[in-house]
C-alpha positions in Angstrom: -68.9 24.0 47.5 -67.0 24.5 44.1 -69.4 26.2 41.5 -69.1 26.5 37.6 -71.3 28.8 35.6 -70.9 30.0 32.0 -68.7 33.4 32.5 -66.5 31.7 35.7 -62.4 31.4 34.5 -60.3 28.5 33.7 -58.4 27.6 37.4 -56.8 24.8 38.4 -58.6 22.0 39.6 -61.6 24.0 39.2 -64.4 23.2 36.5 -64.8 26.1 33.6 -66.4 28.1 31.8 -66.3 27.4 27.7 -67.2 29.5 24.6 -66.2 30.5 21.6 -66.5 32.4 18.7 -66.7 29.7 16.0 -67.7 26.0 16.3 -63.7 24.8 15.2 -62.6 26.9 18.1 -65.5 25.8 20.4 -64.7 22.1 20.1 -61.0 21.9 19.5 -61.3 24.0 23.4 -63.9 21.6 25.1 -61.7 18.7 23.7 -58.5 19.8 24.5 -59.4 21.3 28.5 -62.7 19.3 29.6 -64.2 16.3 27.2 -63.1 12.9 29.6 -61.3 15.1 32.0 -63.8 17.2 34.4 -67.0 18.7 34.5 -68.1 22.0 33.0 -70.4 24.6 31.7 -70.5 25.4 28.2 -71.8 27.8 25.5 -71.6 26.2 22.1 -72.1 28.6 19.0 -75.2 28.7 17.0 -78.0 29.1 19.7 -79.7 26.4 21.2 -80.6 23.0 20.3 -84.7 23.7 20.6 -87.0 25.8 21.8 -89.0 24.5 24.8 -92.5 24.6 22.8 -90.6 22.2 20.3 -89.9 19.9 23.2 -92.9 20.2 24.8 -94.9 19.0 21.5 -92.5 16.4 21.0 -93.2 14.8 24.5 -97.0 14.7 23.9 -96.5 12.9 20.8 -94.8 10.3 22.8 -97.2 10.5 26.0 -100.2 10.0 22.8 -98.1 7.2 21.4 -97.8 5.5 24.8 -101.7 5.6 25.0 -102.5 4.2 21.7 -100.4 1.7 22.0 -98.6 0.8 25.5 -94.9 -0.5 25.1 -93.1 -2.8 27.2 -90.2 -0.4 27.7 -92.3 2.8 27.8 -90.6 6.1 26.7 -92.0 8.4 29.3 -91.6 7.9 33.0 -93.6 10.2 35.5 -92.9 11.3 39.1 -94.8 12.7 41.4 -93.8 14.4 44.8 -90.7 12.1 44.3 -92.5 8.5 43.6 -92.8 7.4 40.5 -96.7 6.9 39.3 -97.6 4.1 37.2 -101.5 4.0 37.2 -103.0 7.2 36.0 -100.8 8.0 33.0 -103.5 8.7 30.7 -104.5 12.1 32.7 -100.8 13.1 33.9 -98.9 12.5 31.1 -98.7 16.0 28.7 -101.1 16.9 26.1 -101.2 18.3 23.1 -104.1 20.2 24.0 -101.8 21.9 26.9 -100.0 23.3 24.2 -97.2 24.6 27.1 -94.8 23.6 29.8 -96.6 25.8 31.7 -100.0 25.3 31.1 -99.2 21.5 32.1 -97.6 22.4 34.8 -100.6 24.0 36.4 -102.8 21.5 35.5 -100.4 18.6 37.1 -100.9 21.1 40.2 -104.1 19.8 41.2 -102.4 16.2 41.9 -99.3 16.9 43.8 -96.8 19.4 45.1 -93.8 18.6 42.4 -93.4 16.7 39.2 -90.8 15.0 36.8 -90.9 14.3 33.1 -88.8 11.7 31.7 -89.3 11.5 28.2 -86.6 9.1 26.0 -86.6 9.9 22.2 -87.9 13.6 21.8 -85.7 13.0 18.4 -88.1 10.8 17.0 -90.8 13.3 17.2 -89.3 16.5 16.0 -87.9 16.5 12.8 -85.9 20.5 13.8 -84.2 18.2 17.6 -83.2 15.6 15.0 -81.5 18.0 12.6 -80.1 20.1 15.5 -78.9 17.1 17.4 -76.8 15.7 14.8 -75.5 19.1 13.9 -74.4 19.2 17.3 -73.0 15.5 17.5 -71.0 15.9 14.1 -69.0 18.7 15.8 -68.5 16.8 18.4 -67.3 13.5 16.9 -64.9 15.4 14.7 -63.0 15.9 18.0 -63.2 12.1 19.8 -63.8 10.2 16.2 -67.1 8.3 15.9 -67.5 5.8 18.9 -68.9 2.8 18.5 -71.8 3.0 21.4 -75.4 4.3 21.6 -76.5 8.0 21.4 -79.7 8.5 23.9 -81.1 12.1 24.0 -84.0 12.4 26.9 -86.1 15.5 28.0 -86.2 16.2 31.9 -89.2 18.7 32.6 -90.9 19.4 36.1 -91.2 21.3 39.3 -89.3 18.4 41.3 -87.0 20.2 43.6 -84.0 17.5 43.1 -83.6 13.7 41.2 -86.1 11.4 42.6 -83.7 8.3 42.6 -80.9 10.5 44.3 -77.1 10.6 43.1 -76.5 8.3 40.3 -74.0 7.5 37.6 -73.7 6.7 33.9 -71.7 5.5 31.4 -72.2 8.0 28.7 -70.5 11.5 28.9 -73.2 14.3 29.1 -74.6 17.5 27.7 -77.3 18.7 29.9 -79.0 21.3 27.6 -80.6 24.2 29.3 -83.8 25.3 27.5 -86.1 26.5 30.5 -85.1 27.8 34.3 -82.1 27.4 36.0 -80.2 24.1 35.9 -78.1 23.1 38.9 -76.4 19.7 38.8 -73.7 18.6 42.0 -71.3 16.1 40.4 -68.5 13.5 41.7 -65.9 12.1 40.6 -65.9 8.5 39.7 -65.6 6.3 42.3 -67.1 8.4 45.1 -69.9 6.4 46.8 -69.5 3.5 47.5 -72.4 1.8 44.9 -73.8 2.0 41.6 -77.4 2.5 43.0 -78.6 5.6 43.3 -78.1 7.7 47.2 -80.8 10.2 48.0 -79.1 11.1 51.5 -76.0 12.9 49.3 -76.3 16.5 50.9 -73.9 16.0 54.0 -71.4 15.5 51.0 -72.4 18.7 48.8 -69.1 20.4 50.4 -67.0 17.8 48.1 -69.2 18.1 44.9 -68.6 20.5 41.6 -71.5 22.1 41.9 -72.8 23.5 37.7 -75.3 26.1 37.0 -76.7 27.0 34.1 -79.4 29.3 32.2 -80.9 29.0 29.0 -78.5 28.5 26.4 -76.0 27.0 28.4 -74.8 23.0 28.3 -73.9 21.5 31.7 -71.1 18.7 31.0 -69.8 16.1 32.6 -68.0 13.0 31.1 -69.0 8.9 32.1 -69.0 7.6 35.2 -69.4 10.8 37.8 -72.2 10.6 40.0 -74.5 13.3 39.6 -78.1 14.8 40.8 -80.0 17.6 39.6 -81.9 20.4 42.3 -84.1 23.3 42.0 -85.9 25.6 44.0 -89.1 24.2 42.7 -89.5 26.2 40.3 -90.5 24.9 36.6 -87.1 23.6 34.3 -86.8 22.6 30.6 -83.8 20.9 30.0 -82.0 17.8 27.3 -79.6 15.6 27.9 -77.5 14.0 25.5 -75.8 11.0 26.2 -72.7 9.7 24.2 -69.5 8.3 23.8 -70.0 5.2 26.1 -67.5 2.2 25.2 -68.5 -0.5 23.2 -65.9 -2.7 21.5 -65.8 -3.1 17.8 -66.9 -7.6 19.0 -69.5 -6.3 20.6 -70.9 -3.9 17.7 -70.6 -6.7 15.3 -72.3 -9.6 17.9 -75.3 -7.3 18.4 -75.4 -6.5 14.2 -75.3 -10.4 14.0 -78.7 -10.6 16.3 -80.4 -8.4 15.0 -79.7 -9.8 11.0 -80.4 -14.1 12.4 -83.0 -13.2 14.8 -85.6 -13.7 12.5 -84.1 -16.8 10.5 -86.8 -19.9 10.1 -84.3 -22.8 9.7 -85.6 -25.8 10.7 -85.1 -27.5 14.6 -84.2 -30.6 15.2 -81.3 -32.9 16.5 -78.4 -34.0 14.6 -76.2 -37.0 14.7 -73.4 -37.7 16.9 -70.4 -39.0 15.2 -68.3 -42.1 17.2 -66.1 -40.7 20.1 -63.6 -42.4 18.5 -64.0 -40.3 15.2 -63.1 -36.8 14.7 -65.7 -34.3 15.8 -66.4 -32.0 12.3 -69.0 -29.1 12.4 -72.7 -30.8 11.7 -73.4 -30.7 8.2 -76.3 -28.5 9.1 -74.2 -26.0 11.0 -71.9 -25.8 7.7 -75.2 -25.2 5.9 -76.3 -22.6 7.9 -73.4 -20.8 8.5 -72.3 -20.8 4.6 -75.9 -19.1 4.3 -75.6 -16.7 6.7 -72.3 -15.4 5.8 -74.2 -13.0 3.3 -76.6 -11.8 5.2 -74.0 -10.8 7.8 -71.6 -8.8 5.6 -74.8 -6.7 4.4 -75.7 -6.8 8.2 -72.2 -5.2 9.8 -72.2 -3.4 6.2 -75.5 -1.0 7.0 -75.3 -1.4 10.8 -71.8 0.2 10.2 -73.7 3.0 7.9 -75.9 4.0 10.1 -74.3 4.2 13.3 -72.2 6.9 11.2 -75.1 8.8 9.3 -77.6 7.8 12.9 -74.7 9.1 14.9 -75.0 6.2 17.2 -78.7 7.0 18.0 -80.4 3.5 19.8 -83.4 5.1 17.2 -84.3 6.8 14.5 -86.7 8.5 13.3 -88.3 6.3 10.2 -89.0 6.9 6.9 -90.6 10.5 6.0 -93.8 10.2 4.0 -93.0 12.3 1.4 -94.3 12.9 -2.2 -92.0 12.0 -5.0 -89.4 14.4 -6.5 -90.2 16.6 -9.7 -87.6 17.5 -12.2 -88.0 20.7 -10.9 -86.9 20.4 -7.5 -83.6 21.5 -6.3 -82.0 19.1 -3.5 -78.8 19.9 -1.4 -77.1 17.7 1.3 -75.9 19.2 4.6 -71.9 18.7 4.6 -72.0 17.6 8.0 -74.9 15.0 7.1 -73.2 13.3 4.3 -74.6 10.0 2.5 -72.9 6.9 3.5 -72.2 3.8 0.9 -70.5 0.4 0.3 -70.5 -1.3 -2.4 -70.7 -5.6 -1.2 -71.5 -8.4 -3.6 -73.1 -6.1 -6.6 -75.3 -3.5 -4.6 -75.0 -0.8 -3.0 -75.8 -0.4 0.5 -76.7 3.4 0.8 -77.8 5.2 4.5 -78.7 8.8 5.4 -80.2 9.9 8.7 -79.6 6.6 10.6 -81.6 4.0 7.9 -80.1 2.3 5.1 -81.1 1.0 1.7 -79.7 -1.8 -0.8 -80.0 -0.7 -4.7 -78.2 -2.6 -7.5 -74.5 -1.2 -7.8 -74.5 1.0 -11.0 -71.3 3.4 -11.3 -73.5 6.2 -12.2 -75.0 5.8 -8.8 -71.8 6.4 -7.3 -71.3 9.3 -9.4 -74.2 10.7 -8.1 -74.0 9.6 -4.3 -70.7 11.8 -4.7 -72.4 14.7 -6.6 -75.1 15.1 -3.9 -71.9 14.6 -0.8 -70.1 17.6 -2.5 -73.0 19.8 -0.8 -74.2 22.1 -3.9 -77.6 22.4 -4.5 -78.6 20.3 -7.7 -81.9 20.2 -9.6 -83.8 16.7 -10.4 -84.1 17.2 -14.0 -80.4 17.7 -14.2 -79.4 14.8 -12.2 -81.6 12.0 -14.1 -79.8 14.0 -17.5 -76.7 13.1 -16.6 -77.2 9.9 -15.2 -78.8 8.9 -18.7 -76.2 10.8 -20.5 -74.7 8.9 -23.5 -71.1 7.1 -22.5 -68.5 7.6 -25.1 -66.6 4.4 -23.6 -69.5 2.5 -24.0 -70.9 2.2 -20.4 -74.0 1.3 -19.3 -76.8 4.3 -19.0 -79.0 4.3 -16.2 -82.6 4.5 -16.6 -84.3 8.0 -15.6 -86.5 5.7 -13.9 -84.0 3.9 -12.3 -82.5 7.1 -10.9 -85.8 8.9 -10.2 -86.5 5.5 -7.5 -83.4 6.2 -6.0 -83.4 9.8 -5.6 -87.2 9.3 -3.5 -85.6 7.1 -1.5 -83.1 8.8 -0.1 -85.5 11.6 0.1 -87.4 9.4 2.3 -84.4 8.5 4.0 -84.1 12.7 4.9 -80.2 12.2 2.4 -81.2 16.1 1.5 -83.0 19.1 1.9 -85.5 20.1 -0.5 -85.2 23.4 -1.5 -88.7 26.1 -1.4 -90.1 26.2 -4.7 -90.3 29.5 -6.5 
């Protein structure tokens, strides 16, 4: 059985080891030996990307959410001694009142031998993952470019002593974080069973896997398409996996942005003429009608969907608006350079996105003068910002109202654009 861990050499043929002293160096290595190629264990600068407690309280918000108000496609799934439990969830789901990985764990003792915790969208629930996340994914994308598909980031917690649905494969690449225990993972190349489904009898071919193993602050990595199951000794993990860069063609970005902007339409139904078969066959006058008035709502649709696949970076979603209080003139705002505001100017507005959401304001060139001031990353005070956008023009322009610019700037503070500085 091949093994990788964090300190084990670059050989041939063998998966590796990958750190580095700075993120440019970090990347520009996992790019140029691993990323697409083979499995691996890394050690990205900068510490890792939560704290289990964080993760933990993030997955009780979503186990609360699912019993105040039950989804269809429910965020959380739960195993027990290998079968998955449907009935029950209210008393084995996590807590907040557990307060602890560990404190759940021994309470989810008293119903079975091991356990697994699925949870999809820890993002959405922690506002220091969805910060940390990004941080990560903007290092990353400045290697492969932005892709066009969906970013999923999902906890896995438990006592289970390996996967419950056995040997599987995706079509994302992955970065297994490890935040709790030791993390073992036996991968296979593409191609290697002889379904997509998932195989639970695997171990007679563990002498043909790449076996990784990591420890808290390491990042198990494999790219799309290898089968892959996770073990332990039963002992409690902590781990997140981000999944990215699977393939979606720039059609099929734009077909599912023109769904989700004519979904909710009301046009009238009915039937419409037929013309003679011995006349030409035009385009119904009622398909001319509709399509001429959807043509602008789909340029604003591809528009922001484009936006905020770049600022969401690719996240399926996001979290939503913050509830904050507006801005005083006082307060100092700064973006993040790698978390830059996104805009396009269509039709006379401007279609503005931070964080994954997107806004449409009236296009002002004042607003892009201070979309631009904010992107250049110094931190800039309120009171300074509505001055100059209500400056006098010596050419004459047109000023735009304090008021105007005060709307804007709680928007994108809504939209998490910037950081708000502590106040003295």
């Amino acid at each position: 059985m091949r093994v990788a861990t964090s300190t084990l050499a670059c050989e041939p043929r063998l998966p590796m080891g990958i750190s580095a002293g700075s993120e440019e160096d970090f990347w520009s290595d996992v790019a140029a030996r691993c990323l697409g190629k083979q499995p691996a264990v890394l050690r990205p600068p900068g510490g890792p990307i939560a704290a289990p407690d964080e993760i933990f309280a993030a997955v009780a918000a979503l186990a609360d959410g699912m019993r105040e108000a039950p989804a269809e496609r429910a965020p959380i799934l739960f195993f027990l001694d290998g079968g998955a439990r449907y009935a029950d969830l209210d008393e084995l789901l996590p807590r907040p009142s557990d307060r602890t990985c560990e404190a759940y764990a021994d309470r989810i003792a008293a119903h079975g031998r091991e356990f697994l915790v699925m949870a999809n969208g820890v993002h959405l629930c922690s506002e220091a993952v969805w910060t940390r996340a990004r941080r990560f994914l903007s290092g990353l994308f400045r290697v492969t470019g932005h892709p066009l598909g969906t970013t999923f980031l999902h906890a896995f917690f438990g006592t289970y002593r390996q996967t419950p649905f056995g040997a599987h494969v995706d079509r994302h690449d992955v970065f297994a974080f490890v935040l709790g225990g030791q993390k073992t993972v036996h991968v296979w190349p593409p191609g290697f069973f002889p379904q997509r489904g998932g195989h639970t009898r695997y171990r007679s071919h563990l002498d043909r896997a790449v076996t990784l193993r990591g420890e808290p602050g390491d990042v198990l990595y494999w790219p799309a398409g290898y089968w892959h199951v996770a073990e332990s000794d039963g002992a409690l993990t902590l781990s997140l996996s981000l999944a990215v860069l699977d393939a979606r063609t720039p059609t099929r970005f734009l077909v599912e942005g023109f769904e989700e902007a004519l979904g909710d339409r009301e046009e009238p139904r009915r039937a419409v003429d037929l013309p003679a078969p011995s006349e030409l066959t035009p385009l119904p006058e009622e398909m001319r009608r509709a399509l001429d008035s959807a043509l602008p709502d789909l340029r604003r649709a591809c528009a922001a969907r484009w936006l905020n696949q770049l600022t969401g970076f690719g996240f399926a979603a996001v979290p939503g608006p913050s509830p904050v209080a507006p801005l005083a003139e006082d307060d100092v705002v700064e973006v993040e350079p790698c978390f830059p505001i996104r805009w396009h100017e269509l039709e006379g507005a401007l279609i503005c996105s931070a964080s994954g959401s997107s806004l449409e304001i009236p296009f002002h060139p004042r607003l892009v003068d201070l979309l631009a001031r904010l992107n250049a990353g110094a931190p800039l005070r309120v009171r300074d910002i509505l001055d100059r956008a209500a400056a006098p023009d010596p050419a004459g322009g047109v000023l735009l109202d304090r008021g105007a610019t005060q709307a804007v700037l709680d928007e994108l503070h809504r939209l998490r654009a910037f950081r708000l500085h502590p106040r003295a």
